[in-house]
VEXKERO-980498 format. One record per residue: z negated, y negated, x of N, C-alpha, C in turn. Coordinates in steps of 0.02 Angstrom, whole numbers, plus 50000, padded with zeros to 5 digits. Atoms other than C-alpha are relative to their C-alpha. Layout:
residues N
ZYXZYXZYX/...
This chain:
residues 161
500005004249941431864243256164500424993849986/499445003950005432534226056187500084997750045/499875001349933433604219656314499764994249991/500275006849944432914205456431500394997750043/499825003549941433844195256522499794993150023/500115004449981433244185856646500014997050085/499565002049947433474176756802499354996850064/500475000049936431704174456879499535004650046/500444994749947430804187157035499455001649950/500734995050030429644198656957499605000050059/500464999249944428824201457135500184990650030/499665004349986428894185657182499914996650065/499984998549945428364189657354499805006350014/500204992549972428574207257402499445000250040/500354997649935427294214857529500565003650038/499434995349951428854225757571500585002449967/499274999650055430724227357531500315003250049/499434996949963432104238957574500684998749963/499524997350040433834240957527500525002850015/499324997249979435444251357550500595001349928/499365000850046437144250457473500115009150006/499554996050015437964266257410500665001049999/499165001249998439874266157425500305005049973/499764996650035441254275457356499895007450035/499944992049972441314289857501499235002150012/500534997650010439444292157482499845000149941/500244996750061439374296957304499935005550007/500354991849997439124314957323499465000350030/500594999549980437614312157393499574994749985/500405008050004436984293557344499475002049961/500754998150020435584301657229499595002050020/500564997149950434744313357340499874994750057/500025006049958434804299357447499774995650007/500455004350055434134287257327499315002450009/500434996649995432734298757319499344999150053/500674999049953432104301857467500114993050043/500365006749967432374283357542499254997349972/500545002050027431184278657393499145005650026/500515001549975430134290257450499824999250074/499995002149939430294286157630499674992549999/500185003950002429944269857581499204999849977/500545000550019428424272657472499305002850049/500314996849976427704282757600499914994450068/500395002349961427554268357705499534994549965/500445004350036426614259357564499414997650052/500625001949961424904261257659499994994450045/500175004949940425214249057808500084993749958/500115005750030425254236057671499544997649945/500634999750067424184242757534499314998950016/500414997449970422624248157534499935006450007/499854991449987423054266757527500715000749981/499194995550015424484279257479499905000449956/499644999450068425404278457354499955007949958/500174993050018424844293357240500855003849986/499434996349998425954308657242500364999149919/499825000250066426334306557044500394994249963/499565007850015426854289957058500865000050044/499444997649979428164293757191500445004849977/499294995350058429064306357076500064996449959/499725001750074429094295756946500454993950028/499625005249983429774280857056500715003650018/499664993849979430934295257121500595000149931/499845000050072431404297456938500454996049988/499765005450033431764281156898500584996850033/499485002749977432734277957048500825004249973/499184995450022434034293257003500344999849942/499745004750068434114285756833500614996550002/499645005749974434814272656881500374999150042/499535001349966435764274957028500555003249969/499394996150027436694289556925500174996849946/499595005450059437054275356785500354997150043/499545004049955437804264656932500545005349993/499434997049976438874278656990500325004249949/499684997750045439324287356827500374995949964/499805004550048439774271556723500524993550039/499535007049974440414257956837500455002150069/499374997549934441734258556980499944994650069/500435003549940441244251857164499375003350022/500704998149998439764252757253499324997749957/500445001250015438074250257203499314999250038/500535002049962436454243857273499565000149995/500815000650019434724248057279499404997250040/500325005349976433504236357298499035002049986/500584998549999431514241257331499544993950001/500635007349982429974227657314499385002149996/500734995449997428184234157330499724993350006/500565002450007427114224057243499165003650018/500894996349987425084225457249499775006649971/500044993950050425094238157110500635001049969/499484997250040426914240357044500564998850064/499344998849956428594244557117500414998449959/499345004550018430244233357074500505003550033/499424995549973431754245657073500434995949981/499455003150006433264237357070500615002750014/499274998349965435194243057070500524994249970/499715006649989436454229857084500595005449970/499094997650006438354236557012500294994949979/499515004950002439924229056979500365000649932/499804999550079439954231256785499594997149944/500295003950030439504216356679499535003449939/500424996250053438904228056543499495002649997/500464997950008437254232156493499825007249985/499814989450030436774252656491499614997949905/500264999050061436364255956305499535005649994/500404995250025434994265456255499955004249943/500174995050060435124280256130499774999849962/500634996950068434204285555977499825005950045/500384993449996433164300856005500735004449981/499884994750035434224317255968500125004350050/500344996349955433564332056046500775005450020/499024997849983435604341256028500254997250053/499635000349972436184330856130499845001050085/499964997849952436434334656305500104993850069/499735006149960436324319956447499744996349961/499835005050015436334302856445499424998149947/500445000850041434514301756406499604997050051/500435006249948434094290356579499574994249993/500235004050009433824274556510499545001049935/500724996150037432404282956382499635000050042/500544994649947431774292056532499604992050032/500545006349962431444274656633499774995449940/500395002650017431154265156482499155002749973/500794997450025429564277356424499715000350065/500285002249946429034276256617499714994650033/500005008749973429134258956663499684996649951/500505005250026428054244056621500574994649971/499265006450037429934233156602500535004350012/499424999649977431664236456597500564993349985/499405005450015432834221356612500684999950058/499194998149956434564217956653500144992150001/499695007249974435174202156733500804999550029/499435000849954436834195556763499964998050070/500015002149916437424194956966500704995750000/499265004050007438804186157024500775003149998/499444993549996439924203857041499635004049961/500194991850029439254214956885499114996049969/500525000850030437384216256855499335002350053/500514994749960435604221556901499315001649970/500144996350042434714231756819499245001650037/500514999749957432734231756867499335002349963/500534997250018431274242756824499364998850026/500915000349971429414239356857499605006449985/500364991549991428554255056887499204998050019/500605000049966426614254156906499865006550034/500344993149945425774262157055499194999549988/500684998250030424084262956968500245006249974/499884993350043423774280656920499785000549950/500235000050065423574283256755499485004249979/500754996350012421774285556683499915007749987/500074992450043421254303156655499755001949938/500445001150092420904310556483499135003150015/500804998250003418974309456437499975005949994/500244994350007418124325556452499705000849929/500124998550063417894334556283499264999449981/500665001649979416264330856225499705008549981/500394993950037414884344956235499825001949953/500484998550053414184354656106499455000250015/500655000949996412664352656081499745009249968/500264993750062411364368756039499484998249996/500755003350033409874366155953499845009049965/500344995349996408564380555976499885003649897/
């Protein structure tokens, strides 16, 4: 992977945005939280789409948000902010913290234990970039809500009489 930084709207007019801060005395819960706003949110996709948001895509946005909010709240100190954008076909996750530093991404090694998030959203996501804010950073994944093609059916055998 390589980092991106950059400083112009990926959506660059939502159909629909949410966001809520996390704070220090809601860390014990700011992931499950994370969670199900995203999918609270995705689940009102329809009144802007043209349908619902498939169930497979919402776990994986789900995913991507707990990624990332648990990099905010494991690594940096303050709150943190997550920021929703529902494009036509992709979802712009965003968390805002207050730690100029970029997360680093791993090598592969299957030993180790943890601290295998920013893998998880980068093999998910269509982007991952990190932009400086004016307190810290923000850290923003594009998730497509196209479902991903199904695999072709194996082809028949043929019998010949």
């Amino acid at each position: 992977m390589t980092d991106a930084i950059t400083a112009e709207r990926a959506v660059p007019e939502p159909l629909l945005s949410a966001g809520v801060v996390y704070g220090d005395a809601s860390r014990g819960g700011a992931i499950a939280s994370a969670r199900a706003f995203t999918a609270e949110f995705l689940a009102a996709a329809p009144a802007v789409l043209r349908g619902p948001v498939g169930d497979e895509r919402v776990e994986l946005a789900q995913l991507v948000v707990s990624e990332l909010v648990t990099n905010a709240i494991r690594h940096t100190a303050g709150p943190c902010r997550l920021l929703l954008e529902l494009g036509h076909d992709a979802l712009e996750i965003s968390v805002f913290d207050q730690e100029a530093a970029a997360p680093v991404p791993r090598g592969h090694d299957p030993r180790r234990i943890g601290q295998h998030g920013v893998e998880i959203v980068v093999a998910v996501c269509e982007s991952l970039t990190v932009e400086p804010a004016p307190a810290g950073k923000r850290v923003r994944a594009r998730l497509s809500l196209l479902p991903e093609p199904a695999d072709p059916a194996p082809p028949r055998s043929r019998r010949t009489p």
